[in-house]
DORODREN-79949 format. One record per residue: residue number from 1; residue in three letters; z, y, x of N, C-alpha, C, O in turn. Coordinates in steps of 0.1 Angstrom, whole numbers. Layout:
N
<site NUM; ALA; <Z; Y; X>; <Z; Y; X>; <Z; Y; X>; <Z; Y; X>>
...
This chain:
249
<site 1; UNK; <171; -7; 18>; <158; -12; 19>; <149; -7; 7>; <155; -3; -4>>
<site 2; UNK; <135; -6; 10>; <129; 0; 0>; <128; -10; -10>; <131; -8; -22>>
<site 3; UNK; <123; -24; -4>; <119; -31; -11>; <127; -49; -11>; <122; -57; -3>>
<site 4; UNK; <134; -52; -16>; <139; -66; -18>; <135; -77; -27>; <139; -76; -39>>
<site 5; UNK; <127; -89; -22>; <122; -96; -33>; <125; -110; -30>; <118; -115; -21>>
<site 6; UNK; <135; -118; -36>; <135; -128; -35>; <130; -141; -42>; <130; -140; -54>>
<site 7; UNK; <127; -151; -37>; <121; -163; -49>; <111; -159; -57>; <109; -165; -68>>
<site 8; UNK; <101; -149; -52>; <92; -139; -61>; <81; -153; -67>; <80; -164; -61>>
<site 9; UNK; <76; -148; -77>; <60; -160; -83>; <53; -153; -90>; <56; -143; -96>>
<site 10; UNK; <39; -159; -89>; <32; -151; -97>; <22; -162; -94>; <19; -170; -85>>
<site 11; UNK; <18; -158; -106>; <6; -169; -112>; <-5; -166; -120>; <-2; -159; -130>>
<site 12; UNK; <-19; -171; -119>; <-29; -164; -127>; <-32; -182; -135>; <-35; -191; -127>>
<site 13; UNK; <-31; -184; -151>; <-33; -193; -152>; <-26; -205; -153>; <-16; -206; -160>>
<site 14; UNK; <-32; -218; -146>; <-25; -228; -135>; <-23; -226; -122>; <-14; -233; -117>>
<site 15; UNK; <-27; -219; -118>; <-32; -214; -103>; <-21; -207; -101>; <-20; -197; -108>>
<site 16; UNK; <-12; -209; -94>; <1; -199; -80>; <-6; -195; -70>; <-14; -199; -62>>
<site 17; UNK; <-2; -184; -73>; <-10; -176; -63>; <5; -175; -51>; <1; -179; -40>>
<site 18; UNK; <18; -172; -52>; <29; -173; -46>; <38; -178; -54>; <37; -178; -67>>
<site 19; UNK; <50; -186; -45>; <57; -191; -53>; <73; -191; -45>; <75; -196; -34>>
<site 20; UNK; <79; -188; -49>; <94; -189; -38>; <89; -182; -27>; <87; -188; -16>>
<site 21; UNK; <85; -161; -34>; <81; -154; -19>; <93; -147; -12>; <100; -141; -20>>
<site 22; UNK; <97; -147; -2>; <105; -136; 3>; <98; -126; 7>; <88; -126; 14>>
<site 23; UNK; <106; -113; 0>; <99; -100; 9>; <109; -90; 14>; <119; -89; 6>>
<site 24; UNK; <110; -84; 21>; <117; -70; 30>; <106; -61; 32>; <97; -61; 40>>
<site 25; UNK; <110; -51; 23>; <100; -40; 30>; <115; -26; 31>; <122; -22; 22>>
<site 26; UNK; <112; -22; 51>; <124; -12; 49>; <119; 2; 55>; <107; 3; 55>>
<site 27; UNK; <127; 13; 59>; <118; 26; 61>; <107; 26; 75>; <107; 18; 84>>
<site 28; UNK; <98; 36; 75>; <86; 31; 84>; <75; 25; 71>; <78; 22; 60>>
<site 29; UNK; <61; 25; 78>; <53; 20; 82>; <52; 5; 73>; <58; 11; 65>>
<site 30; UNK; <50; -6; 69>; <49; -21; 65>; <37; -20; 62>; <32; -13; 54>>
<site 31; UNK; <30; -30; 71>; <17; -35; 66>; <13; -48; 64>; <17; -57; 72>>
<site 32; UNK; <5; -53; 51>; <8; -67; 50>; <-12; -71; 54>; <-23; -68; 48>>
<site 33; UNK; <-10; -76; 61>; <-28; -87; 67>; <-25; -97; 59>; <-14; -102; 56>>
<site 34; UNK; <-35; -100; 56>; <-43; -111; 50>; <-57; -116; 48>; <-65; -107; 50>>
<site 35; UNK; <-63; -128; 44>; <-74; -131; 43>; <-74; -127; 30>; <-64; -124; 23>>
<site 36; UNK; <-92; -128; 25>; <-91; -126; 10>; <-86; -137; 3>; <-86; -148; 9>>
<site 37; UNK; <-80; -136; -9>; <-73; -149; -20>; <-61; -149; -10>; <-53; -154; -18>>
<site 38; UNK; <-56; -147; -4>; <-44; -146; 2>; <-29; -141; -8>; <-17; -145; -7>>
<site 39; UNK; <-33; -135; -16>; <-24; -130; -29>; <-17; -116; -24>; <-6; -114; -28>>
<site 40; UNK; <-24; -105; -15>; <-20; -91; -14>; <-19; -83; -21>; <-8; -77; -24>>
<site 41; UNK; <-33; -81; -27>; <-33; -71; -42>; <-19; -78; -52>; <-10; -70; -57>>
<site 42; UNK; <-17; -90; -54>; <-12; -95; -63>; <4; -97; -62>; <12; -101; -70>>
<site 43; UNK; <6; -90; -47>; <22; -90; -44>; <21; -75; -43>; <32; -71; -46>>
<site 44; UNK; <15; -66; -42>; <16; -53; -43>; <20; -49; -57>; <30; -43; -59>>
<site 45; UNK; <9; -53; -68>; <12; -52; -84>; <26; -58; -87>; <33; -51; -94>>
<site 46; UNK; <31; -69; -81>; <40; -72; -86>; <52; -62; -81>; <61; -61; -89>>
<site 47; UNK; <52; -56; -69>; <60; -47; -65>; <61; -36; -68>; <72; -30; -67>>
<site 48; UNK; <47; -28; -75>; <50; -14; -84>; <51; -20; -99>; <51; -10; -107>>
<site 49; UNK; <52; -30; -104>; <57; -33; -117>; <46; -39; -127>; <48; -43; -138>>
<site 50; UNK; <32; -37; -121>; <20; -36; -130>; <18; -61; -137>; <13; -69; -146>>
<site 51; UNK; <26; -62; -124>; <29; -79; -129>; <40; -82; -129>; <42; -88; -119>>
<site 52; UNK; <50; -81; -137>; <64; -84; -134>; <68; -99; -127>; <61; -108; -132>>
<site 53; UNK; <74; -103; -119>; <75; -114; -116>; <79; -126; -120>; <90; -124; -125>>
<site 54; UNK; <75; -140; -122>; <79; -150; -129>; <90; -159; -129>; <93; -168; -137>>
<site 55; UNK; <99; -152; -115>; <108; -160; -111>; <112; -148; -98>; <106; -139; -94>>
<site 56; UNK; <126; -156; -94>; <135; -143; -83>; <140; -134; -87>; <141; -133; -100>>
<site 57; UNK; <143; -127; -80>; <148; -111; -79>; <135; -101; -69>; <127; -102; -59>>
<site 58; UNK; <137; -91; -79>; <134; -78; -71>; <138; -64; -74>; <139; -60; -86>>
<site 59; UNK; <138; -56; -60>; <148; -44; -66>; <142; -37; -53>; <143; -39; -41>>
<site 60; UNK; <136; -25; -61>; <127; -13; -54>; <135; -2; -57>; <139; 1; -68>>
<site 61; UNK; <137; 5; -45>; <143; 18; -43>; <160; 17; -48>; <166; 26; -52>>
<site 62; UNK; <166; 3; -47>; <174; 1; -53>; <177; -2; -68>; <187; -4; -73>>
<site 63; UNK; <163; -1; -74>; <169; -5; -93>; <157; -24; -93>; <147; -28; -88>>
<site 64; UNK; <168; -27; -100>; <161; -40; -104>; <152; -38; -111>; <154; -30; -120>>
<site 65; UNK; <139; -45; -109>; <128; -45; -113>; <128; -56; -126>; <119; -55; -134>>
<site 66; UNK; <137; -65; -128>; <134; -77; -133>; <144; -72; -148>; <139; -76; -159>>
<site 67; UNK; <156; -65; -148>; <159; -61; -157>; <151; -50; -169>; <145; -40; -165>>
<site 68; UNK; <151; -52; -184>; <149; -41; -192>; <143; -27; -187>; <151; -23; -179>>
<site 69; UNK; <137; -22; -188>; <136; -4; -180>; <135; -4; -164>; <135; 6; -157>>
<site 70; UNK; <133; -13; -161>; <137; -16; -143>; <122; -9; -139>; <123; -1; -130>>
<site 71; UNK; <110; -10; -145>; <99; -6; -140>; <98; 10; -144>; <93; 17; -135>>
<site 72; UNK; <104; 16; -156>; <101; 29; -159>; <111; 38; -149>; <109; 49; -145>>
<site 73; UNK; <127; 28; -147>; <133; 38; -144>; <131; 43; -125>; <137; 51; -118>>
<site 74; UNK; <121; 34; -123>; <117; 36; -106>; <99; 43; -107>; <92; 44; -97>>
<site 75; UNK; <96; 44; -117>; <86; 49; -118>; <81; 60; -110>; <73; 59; -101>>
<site 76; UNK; <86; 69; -115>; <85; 84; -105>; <87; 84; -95>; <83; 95; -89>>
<site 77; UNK; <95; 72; -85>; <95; 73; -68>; <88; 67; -66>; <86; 68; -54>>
<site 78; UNK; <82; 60; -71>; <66; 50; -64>; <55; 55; -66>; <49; 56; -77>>
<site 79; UNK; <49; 61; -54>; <31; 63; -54>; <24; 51; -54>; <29; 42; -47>>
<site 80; UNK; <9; 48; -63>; <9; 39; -58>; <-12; 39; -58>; <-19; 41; -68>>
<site 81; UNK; <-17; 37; -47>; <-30; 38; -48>; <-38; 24; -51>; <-37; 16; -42>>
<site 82; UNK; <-43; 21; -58>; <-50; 8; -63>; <-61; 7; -56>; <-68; 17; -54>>
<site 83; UNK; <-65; -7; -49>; <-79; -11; -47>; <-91; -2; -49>; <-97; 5; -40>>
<site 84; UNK; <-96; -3; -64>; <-105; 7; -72>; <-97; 21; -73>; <-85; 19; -77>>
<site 85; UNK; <-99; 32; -72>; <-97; 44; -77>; <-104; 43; -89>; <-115; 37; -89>>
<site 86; UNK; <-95; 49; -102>; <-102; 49; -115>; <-99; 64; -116>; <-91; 70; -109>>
<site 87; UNK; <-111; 71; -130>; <-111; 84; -125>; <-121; 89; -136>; <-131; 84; -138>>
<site 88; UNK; <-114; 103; -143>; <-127; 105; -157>; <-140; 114; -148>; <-138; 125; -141>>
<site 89; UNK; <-153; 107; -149>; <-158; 117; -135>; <-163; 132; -141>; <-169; 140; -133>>
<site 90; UNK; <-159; 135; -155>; <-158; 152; -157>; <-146; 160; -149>; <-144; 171; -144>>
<site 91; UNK; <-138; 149; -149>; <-124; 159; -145>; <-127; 167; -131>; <-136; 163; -123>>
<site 92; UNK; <-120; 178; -128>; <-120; 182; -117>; <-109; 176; -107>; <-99; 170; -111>>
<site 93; UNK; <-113; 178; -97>; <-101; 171; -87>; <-90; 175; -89>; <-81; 167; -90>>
<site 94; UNK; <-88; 190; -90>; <-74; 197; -91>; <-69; 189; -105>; <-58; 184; -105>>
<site 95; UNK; <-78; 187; -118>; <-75; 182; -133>; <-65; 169; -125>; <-53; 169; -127>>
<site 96; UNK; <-74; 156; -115>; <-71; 143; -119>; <-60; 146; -107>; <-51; 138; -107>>
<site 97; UNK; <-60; 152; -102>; <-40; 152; -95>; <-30; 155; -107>; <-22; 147; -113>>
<site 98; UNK; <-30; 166; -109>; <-22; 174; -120>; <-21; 162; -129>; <-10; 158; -133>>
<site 99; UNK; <-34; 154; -133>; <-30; 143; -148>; <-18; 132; -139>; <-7; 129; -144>>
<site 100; UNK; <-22; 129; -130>; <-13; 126; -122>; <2; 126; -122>; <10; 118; -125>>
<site 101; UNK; <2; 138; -117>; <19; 144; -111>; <23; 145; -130>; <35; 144; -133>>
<site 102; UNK; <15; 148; -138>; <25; 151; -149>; <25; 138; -152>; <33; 138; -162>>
<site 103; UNK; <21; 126; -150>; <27; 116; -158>; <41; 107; -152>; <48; 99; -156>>
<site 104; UNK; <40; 114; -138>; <51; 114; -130>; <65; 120; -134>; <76; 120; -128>>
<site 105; UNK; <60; 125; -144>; <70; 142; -145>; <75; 148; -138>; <87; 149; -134>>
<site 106; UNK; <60; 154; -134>; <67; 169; -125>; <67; 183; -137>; <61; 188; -146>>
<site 107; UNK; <77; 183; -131>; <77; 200; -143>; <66; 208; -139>; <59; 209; -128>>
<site 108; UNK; <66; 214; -154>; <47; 222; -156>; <53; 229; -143>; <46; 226; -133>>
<site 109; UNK; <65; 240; -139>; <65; 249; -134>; <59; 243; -119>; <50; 250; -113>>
<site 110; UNK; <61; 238; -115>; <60; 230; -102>; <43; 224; -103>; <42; 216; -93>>
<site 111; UNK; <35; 225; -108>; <25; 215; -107>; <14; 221; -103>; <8; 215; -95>>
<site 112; UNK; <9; 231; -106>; <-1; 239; -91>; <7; 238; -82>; <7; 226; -82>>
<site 113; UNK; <16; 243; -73>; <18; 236; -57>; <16; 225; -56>; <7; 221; -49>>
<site 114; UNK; <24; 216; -65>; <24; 201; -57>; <13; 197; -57>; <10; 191; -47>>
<site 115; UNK; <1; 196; -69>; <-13; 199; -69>; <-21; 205; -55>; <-30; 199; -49>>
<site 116; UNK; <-15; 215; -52>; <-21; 224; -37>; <-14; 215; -24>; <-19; 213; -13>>
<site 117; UNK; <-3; 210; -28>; <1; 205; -17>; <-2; 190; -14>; <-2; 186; -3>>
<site 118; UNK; <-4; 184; -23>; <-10; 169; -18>; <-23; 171; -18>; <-29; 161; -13>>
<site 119; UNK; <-29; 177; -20>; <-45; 179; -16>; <-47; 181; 1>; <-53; 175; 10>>
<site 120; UNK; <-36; 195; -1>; <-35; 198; 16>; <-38; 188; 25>; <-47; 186; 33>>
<site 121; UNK; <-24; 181; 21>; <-24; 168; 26>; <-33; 154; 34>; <-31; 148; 45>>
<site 122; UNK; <-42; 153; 22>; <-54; 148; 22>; <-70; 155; 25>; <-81; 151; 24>>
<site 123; UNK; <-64; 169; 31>; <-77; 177; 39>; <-87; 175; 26>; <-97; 168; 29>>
<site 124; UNK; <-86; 179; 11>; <-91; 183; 3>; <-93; 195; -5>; <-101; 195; -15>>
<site 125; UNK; <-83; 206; 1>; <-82; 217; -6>; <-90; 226; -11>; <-88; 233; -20>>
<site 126; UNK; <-106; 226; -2>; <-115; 232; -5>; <-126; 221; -17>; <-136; 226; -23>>
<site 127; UNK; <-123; 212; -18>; <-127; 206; -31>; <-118; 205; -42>; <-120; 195; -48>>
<site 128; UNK; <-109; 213; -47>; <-100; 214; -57>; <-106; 215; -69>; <-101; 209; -79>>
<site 129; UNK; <-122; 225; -68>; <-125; 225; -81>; <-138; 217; -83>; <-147; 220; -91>>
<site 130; UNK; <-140; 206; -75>; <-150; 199; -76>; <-152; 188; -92>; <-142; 184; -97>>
<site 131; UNK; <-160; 186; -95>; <-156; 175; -104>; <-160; 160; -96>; <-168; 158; -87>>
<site 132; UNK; <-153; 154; -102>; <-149; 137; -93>; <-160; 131; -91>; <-160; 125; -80>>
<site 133; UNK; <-175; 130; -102>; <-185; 125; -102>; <-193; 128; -81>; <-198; 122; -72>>
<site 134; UNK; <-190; 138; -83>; <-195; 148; -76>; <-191; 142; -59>; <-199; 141; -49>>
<site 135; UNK; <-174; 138; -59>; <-167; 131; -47>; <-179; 118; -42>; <-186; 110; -48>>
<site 136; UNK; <-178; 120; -21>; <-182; 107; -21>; <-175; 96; -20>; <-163; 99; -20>>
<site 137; UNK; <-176; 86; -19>; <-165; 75; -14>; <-152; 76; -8>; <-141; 73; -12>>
<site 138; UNK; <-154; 79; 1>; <-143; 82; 10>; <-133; 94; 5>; <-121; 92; 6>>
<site 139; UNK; <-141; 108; -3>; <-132; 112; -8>; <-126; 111; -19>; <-115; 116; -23>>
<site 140; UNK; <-133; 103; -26>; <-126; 93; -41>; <-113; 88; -34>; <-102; 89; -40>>
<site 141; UNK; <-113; 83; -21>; <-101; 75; -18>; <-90; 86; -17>; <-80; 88; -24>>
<site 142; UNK; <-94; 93; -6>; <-81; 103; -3>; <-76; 113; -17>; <-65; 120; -18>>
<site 143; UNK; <-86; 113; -27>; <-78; 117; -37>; <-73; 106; -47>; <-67; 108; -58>>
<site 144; UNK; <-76; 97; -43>; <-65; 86; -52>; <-53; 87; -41>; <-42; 82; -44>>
<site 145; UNK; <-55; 92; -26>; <-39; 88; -26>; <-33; 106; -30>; <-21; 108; -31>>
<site 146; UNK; <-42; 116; -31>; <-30; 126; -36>; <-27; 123; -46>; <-15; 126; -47>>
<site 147; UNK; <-29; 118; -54>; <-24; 116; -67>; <-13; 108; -64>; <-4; 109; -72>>
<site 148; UNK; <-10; 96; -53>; <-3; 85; -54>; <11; 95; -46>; <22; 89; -46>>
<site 149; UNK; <10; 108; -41>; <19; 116; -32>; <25; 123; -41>; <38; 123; -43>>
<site 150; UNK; <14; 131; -51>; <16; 141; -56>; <33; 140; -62>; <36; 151; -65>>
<site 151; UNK; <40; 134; -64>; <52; 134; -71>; <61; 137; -60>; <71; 142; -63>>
<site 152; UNK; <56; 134; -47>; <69; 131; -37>; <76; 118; -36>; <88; 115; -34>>
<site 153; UNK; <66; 110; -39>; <78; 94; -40>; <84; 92; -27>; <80; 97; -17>>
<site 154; UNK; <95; 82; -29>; <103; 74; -18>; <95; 66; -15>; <96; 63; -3>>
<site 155; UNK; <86; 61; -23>; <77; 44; -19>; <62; 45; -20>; <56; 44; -31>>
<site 156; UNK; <56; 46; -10>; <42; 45; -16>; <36; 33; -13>; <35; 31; -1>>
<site 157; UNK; <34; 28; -17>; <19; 15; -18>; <9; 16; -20>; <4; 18; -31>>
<site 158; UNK; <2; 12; -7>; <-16; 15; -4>; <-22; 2; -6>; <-20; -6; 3>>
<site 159; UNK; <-30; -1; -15>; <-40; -11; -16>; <-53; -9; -7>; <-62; -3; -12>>
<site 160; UNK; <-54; -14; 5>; <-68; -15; 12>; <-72; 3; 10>; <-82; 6; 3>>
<site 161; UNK; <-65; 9; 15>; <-70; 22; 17>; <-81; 28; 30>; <-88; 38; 32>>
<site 162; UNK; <-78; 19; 35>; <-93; 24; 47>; <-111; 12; 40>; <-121; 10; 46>>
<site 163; UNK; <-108; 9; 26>; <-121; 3; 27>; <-127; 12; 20>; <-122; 19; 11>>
<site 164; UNK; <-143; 13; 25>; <-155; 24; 24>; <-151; 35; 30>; <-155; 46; 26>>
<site 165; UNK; <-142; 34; 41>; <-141; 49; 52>; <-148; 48; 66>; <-146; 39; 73>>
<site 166; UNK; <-155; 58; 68>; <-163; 57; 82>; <-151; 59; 94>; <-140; 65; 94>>
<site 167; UNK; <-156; 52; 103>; <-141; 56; 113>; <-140; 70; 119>; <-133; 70; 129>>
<site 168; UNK; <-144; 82; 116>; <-136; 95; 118>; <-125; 95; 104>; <-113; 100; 104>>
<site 169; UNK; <-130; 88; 93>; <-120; 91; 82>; <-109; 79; 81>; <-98; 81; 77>>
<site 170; UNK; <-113; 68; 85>; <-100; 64; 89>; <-90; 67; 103>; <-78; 67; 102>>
<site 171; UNK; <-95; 68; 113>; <-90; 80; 120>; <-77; 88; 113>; <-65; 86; 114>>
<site 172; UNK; <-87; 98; 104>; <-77; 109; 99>; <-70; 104; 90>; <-60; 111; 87>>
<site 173; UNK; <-71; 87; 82>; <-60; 83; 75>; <-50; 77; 83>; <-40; 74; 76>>
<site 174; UNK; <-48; 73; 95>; <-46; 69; 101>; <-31; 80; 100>; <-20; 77; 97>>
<site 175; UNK; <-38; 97; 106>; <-26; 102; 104>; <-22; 107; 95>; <-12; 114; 97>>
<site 176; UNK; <-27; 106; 84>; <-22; 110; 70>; <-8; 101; 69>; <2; 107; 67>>
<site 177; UNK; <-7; 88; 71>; <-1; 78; 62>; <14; 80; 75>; <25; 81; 71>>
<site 178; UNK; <11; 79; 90>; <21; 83; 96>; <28; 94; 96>; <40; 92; 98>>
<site 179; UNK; <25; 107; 93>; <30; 118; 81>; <38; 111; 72>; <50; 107; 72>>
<site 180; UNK; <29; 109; 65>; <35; 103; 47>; <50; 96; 51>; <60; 99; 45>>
<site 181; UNK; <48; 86; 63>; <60; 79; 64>; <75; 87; 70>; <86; 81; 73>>
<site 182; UNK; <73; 98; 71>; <85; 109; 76>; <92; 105; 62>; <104; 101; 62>>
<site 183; UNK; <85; 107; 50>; <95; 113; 43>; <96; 106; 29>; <102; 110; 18>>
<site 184; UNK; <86; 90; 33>; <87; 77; 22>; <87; 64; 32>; <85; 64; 44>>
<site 185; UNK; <90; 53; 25>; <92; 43; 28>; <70; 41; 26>; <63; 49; 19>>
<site 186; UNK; <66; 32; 33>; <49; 29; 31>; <48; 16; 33>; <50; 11; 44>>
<site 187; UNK; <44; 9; 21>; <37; -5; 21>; <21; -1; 20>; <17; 7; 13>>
<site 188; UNK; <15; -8; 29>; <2; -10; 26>; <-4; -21; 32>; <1; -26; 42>>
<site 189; UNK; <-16; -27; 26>; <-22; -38; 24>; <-36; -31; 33>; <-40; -20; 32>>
<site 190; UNK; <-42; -45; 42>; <-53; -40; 51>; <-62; -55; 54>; <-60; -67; 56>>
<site 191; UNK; <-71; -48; 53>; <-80; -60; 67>; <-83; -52; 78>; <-85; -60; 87>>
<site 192; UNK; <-84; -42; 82>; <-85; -32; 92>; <-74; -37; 100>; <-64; -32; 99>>
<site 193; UNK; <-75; -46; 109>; <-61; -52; 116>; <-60; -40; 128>; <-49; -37; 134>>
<site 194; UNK; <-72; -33; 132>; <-63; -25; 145>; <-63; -12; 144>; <-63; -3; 152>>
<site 195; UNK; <-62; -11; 128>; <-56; 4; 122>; <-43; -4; 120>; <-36; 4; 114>>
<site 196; UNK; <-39; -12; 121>; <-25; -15; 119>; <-15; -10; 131>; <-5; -4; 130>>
<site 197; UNK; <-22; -15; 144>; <-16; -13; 157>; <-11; 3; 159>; <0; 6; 162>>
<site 198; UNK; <-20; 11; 156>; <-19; 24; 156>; <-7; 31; 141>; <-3; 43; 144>>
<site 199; UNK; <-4; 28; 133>; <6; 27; 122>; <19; 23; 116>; <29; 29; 112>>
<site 200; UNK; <14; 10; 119>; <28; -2; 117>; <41; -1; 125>; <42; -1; 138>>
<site 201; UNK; <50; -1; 114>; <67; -1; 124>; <66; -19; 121>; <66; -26; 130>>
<site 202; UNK; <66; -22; 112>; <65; -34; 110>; <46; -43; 103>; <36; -38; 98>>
<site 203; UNK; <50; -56; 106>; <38; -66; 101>; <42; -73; 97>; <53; -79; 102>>
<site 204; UNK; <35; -78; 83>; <34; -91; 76>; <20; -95; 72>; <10; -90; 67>>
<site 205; UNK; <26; -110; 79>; <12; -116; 77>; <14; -129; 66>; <23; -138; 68>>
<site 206; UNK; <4; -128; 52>; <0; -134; 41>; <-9; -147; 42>; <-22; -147; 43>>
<site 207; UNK; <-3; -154; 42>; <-17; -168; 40>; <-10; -181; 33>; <0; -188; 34>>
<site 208; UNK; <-23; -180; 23>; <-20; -187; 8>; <-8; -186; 0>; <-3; -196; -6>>
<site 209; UNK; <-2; -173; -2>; <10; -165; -5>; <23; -168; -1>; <33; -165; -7>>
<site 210; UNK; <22; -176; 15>; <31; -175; 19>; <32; -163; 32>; <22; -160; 40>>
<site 211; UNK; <45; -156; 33>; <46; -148; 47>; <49; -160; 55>; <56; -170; 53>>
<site 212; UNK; <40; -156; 65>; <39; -166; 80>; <40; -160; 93>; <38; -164; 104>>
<site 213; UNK; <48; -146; 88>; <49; -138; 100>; <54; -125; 98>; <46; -118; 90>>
<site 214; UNK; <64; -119; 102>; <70; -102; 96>; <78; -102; 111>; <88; -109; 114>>
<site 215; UNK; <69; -91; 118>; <79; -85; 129>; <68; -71; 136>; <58; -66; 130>>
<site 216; UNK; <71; -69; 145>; <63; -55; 150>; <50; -62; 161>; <48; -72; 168>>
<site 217; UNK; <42; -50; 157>; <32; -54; 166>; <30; -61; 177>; <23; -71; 179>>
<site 218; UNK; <36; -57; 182>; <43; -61; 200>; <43; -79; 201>; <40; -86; 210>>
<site 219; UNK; <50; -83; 186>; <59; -95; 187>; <46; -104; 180>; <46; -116; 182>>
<site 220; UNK; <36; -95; 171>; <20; -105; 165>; <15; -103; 180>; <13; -115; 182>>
<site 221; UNK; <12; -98; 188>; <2; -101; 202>; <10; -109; 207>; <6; -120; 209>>
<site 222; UNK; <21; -107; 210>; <25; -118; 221>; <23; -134; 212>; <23; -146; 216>>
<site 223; UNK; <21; -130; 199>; <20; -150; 192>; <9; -154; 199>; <9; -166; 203>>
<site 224; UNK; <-2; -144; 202>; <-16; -150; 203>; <-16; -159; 214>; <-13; -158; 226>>
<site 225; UNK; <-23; -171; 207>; <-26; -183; 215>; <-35; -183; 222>; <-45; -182; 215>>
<site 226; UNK; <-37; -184; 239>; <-49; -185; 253>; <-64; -182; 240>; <-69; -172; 235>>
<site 227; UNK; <-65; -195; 239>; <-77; -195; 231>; <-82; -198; 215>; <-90; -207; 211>>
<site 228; UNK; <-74; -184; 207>; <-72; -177; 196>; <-90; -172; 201>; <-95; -169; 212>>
<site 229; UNK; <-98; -172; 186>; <-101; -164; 182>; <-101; -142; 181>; <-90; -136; 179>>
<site 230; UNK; <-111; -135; 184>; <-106; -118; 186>; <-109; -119; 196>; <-112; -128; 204>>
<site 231; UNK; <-109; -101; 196>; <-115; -96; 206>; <-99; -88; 210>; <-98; -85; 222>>
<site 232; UNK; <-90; -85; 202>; <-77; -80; 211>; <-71; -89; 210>; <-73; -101; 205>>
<site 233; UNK; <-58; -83; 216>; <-43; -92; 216>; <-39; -94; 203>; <-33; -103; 199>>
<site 234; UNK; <-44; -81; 194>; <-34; -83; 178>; <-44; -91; 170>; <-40; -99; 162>>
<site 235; UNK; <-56; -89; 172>; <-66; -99; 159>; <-60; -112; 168>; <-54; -119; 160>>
<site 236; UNK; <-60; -118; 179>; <-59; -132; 182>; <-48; -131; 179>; <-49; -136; 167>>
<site 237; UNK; <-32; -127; 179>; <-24; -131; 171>; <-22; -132; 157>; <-13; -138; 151>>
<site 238; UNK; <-33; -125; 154>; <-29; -124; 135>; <-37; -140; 134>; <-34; -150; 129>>
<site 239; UNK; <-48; -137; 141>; <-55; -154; 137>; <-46; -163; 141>; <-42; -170; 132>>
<site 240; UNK; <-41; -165; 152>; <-33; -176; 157>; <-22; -179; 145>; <-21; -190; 140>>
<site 241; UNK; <-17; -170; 140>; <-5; -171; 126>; <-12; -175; 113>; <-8; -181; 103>>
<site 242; UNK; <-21; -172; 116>; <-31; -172; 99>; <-36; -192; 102>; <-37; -200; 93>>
<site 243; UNK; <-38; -194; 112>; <-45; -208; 117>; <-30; -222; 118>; <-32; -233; 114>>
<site 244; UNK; <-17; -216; 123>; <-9; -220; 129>; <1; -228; 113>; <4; -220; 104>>
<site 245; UNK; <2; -236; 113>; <14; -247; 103>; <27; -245; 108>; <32; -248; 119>>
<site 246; UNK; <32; -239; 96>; <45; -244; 99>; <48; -228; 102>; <60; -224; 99>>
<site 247; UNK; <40; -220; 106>; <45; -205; 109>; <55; -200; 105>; <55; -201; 93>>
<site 248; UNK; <64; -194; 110>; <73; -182; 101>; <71; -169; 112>; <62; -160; 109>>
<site 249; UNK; <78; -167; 123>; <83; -159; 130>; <77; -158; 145>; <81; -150; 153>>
């Protein structure tokens, strides 16, 4: 499995945001729905290491996360794209990959390709020498995720990567990230529930930091209750789970 997290906690404060979480994330596709305050962003951080957890186990790409070194020594197999893209806006695009992959440690000799090749990627190659200020929204996004590729990780984790994309560009992320998943494991976090349908090997659904639901598409529409909320089968199942006590499966 990519990802194993038992008994996970995290807390901002007084406030639990999750508390005794279970998670499974395995190869394919995982997408986690949720409402906002739901605690997504805040189980993703805690999964690439940026919050260590307060309690449980966890163990990404196989190294425990919770031991000494556990975050640095999985470092290099996890891409990971954050909510905000942050970004010096002199740099050039080609600059803020490269700053990237080298902190990854890619060897110098290797870092124009992989530079050329996660851009590819991301249908950016002809802005390589742009500088960032210069990027609009949408392409701010797809070069925060070459940067999150550029290494080649086993695991990537997408924070709400379709928000501020017009739908031809999520569309094309659409098939970016089913790509991506040939040759990594892919967590990513969404409100776009029917870019999920088109992506997802697997679903988890988050409400008030409990999972209230992890199985495939197929198995969130058939939850949906007569008179659910939505306009498809998958938003009235994701509501029906998000609404429903007692949920698991």
């Amino acid at each position: 499995m990519a990802i194993e997290g038992r008994g996970l906690a995290q807390r901002y404060g007084r406030r639990w945001v999750f508390r005794s979480l279970d998670l499974t994330v395995g190869p394919g596709v995982t997408a986690l729905l949720g409402p906002n305050g739901a605690g997504k962003t805040t189980l993703l951080h805690t999964v690439v290491g940026l919050r260590p957890s307060r309690a449980g186990s966890l163990s990404v790409l196989g190294v425990d996360m919770m031991r000494r070194g556990g975050r640095q020594a999985v470092a290099a197999q996890v891409g990971f794209l954050p909510q905000t893209v942050g970004f010096y806006p002199g740099y050039r695009l080609c600059e803020y990959v490269a700053y990237a992959a080298w902190l990854k440690g890619v060897e110098r000799r290797e870092l124009d390709q992989r530079v050329r090749a996660a851009l590819d990627v991301v249908g950016l190659s002809d802005r390589a020498s742009s500088r960032m200020r210069t990027l609009s929204g949408g392409m701010i996004k797809r070069a925060g995720i070459a940067q999150a590729i550029v290494a080649r990780p086993r695991l990537l984790v997408l924070d709400e990567p379709a928000a501020g994309l017009d739908p031809a560009q999520r569309i094309e992320l659409r098939r970016t990230i089913r790509g991506l998943a040939q040759s990594a494991s892919v967590f990513i976090s969404t409100h776009a529930v029917e870019d999920v349908k088109h992506i997802a090997d697997t679903v988890l659904v988050l409400r008030a930091g409990e999972i209230v639901f992890s199985g495939t598409v197929h198995e969130l529409e058939a939850a949906a209750e007569p008179n659910a909320d939505g306009d498809t089968a998958l938003e009235r199942g994701y509501l029906t789970k998000l609404r429903a006590t007692g949920a698991s499966r």
